[in-house]
N, C-alpha and C positions, 0 to 999 in steps of 0.2 A: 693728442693721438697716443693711445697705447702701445709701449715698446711690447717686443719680439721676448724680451727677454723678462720684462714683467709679467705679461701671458702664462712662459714656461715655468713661471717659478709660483703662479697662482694655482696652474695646473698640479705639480707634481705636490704640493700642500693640500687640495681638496682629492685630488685621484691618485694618488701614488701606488697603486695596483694598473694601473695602466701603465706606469712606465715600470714596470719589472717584469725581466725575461723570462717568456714560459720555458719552464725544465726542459732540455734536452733528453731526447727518445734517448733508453738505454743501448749501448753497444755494445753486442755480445760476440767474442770470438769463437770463432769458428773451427772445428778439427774435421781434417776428410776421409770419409771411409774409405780403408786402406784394405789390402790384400795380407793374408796370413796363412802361413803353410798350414795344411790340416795337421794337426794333434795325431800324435801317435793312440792317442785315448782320448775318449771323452764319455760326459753323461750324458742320461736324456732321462725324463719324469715319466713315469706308467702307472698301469693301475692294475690292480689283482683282478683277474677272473674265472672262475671255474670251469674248468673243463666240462664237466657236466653237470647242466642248469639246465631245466625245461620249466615253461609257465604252463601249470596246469588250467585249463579251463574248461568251461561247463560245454557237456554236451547236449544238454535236455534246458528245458525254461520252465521256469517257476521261481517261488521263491524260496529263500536261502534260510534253512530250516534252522542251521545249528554252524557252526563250525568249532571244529576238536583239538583244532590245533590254533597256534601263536605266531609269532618270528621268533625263531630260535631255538623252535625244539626240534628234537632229534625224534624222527620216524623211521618204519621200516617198512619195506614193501609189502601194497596190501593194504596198508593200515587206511581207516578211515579220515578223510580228512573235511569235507564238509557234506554234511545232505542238503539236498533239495525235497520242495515240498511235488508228490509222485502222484496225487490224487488223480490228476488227469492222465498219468500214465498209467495207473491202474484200472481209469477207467478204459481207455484203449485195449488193454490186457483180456479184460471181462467184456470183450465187442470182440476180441479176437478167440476166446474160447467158444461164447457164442456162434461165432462162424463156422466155426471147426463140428460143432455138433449138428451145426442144420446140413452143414456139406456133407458130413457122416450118412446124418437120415436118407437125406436127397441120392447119395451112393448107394446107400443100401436097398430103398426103392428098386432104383434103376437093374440093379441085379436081381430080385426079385421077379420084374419084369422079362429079361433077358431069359430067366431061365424059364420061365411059362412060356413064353414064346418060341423058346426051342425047343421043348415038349409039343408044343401044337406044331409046329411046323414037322417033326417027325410022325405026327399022325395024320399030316395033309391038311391042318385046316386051314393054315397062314402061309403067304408066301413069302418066297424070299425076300422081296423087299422087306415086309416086315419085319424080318430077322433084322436083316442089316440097319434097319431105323432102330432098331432098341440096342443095338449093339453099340450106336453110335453114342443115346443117350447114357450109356452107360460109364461109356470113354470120356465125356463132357462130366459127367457126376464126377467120377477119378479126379479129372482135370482142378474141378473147382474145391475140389479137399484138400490139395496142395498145395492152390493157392491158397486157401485161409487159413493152412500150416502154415505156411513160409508170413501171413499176416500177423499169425499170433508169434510163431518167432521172432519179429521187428517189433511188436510192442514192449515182447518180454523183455529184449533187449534194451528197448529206449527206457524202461522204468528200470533195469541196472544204470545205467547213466545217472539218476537222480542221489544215490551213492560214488561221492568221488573218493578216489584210494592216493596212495603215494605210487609213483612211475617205479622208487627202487629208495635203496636203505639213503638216508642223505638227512637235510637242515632246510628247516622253513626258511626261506631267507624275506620274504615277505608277503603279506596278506593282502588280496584286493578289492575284498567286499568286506562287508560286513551282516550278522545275522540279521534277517527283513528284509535285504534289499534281493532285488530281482534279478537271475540269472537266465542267459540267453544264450545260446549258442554262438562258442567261439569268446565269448566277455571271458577273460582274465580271472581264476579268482585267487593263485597261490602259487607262487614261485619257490622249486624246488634244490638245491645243489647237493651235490655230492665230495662234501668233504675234505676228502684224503688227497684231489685231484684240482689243483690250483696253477694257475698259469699267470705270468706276468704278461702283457699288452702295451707294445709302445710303437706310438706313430712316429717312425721315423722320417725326415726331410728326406728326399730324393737326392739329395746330393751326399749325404750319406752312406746311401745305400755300399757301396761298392766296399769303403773303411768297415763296416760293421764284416760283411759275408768276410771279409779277409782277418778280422778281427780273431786271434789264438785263445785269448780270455774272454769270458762274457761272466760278468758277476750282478745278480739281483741282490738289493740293501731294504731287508724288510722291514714294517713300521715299527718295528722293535728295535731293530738295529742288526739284528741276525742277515750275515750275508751267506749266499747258495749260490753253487753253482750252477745250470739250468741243466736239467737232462737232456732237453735238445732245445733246438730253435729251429721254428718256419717264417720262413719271410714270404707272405701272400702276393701271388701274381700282380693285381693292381695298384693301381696308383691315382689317388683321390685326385680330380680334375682342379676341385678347389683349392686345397690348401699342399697340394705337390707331394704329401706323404706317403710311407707305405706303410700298413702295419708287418709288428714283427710279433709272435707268438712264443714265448719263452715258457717251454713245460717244468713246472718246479719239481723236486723231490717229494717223496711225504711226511720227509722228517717236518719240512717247512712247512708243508699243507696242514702239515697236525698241530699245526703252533695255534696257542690260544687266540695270538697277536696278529695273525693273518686270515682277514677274509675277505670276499669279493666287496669290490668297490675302493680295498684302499689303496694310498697314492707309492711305488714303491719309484728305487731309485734303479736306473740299467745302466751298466756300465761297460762298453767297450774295450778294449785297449788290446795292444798289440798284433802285429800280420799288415800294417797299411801297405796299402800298395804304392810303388816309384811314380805311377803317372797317376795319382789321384790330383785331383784340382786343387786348388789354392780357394780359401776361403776366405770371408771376410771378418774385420775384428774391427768394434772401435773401443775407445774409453772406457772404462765400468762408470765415472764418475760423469759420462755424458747419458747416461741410463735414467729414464723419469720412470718411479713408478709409484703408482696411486688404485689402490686394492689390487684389482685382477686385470689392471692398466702395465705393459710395460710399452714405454714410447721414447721417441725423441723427437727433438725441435729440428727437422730439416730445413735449410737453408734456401728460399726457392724467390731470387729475386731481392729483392728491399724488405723482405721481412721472411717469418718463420711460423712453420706449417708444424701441426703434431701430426706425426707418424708410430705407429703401433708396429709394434718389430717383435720377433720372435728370437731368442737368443738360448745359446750354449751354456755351457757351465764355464765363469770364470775363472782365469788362466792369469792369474796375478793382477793386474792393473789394468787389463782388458778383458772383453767377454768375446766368440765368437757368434758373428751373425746369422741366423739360420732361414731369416726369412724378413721381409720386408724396407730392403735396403738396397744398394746397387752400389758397386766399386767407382771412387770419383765424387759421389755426394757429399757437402759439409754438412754436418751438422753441429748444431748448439756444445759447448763446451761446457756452458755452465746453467741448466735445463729450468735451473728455478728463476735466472735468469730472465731468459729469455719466454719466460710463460708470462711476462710483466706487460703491462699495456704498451704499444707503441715499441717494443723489441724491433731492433732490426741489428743484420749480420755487419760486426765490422769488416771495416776494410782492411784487404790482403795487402 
């Protein structure tokens, strides 16, 4: 009979991966998101936008004959900026002159008539009905010459459409056809701004709100590094359902508007500080070093249970060794301490 102990020692000689312990799941500590007086100041990311922008688009359909201008050039109101091709607005044109000359004939008859018939009628041979029957058609001739005025006027008009102009003196900011392709009424073909007249844009969190309008300074950090004061600031009535923000409207100077280094679309920095108010809320802050980010990812590992969930958080500017929370978190939650950690298979939160 085979011993117990000959068996274990034939076993651990042919399989000795079965008797060695699978690794232990990683244990990852835990920090809880805490409460943090709001900051006397803080940042928040914007973007430049122009005051005045309009997207020019076609009025008339056809197709796109030429265009005169680029992204980036500088026009002046009036100026040409793309034609369309107007054949069949010319022909329209040449059907409403048309009109206008039969309507003419057709009135001129009728007066003719009119007045032969009030000659006979004063020598007795017509009566008055007749009068008033050619009077009538006389009024109807009138009638139909204004209409195929007012026809040829809306042709002439829709073949001006086929020449599109600038709205006022500004900067192509960009082009949205190209020459051959097909213009329709209301399609998009060329976005216009105006310069000298730049505003910064920044959605700020609803909990916010109240620190900024109290806020004594308000400084914009241009892509250059040039900082302005704003001429003014609007803070718009609503407040986005989704993401809890408001936008804030920051009107710049033109010293800044005139900078090479500033145009719509780029990313600027807004700055807050000073005026908080005594009963403003208490915000939240965790770790900087509990912060995961991966491209246009910033998240953490929350704690939910035996193991760890990613969460996508919105955060402040950081304030030494922590960041404030602006979105996506709750006071009381653990999360991950150490994020590259806990992104490892089999992570779970140690124990308190």
């Amino acid at each position: 009979m085979v011993s117990k102990h000959f068996l274990l020692a034939a076993l651990t000689v042919a399989f000795p991966a079965l008797l060695v312990a699978a690794p232990a799941a990683p244990s990852v500590a835990t920090v809880q998101v805490g409460a943090s007086a709001v900051a006397s100041s803080f940042e928040i990311e914007g973007t430049l936008q122009a005051q005045q922008q309009v997207t020019v688009s076609a009025q008339a359909a056809g197709r796109v004959l030429s265009l005169a201008v680029k992204a980036g050039d500088r026009v002046k109101a009036g100026q040409v900026l793309a034609r369309i091709d107007d054949r069949e607005l010319q022909a329209g044109v040449a059907g409403g002159d048309a009109g206008v000359a039969q309507a003419q004939a057709a009135l001129q008859q009728a007066e003719q008539n009119a007045k032969r018939t009030g000659e006979l009628r004063a020598q007795g041979f017509v009566s008055g009905a007749a009068v008033d029957s050619v009077t009538a058609q006389m009024k109807a001739a009138q009638a139909a010459l204004q209409q195929a005025q007012a026809g040829r006027s809306q042709a002439s008009l829709a073949r001006g459409f086929a020449t599109v102009t600038a709205p006022f003196d500004g900067v192509v900011l960009a082009t949205q056809v190209e020459a051959g392709e097909l213009a329709l009424p209301g399609r998009p073909l060329l976005t216009v701004y105006a310069p000298g007249r730049l505003r910064a844009v920044v959605q700020l969190p609803a909990s916010r709100s109240a620190a900024a309008r109290a806020a004594t300074q308000v400084e914009v950090t241009l892509p250059g590094g040039q900082r302005v004061t704003p001429l003014q600031r609007t803070e718009l009535p609503g407040t986005d359902a989704v993401s809890q923000t408001i936008e804030w409207r920051l009107d710049l100077p033109a010293a800044a508007a005139g900078s090479d280094v500033a145009r719509p679309g780029q990313p600027v920095q807004v700055r807050f500080a000073g005026g908080v108010p005594v009963a403003a809320p208490a915000g939240l802050s965790i770790p900087l070093a509990a912060v995961l980010r991966r491209g246009e990812l910033t998240a953490v590992y929350a704690a939910q249970s035996d193991r760890f969930v990613l969460k996508a958080v919105r955060l402040g500017a950081p304030q030494g060794d922590t960041v404030p929370v602006l979105a996506g978190l709750k006071a009381g939650e653990r999360i991950a301490a150490d994020p590259v950690r806990a992104g490892l298979a089999g992570a779970v939160p140690a124990a308190r």
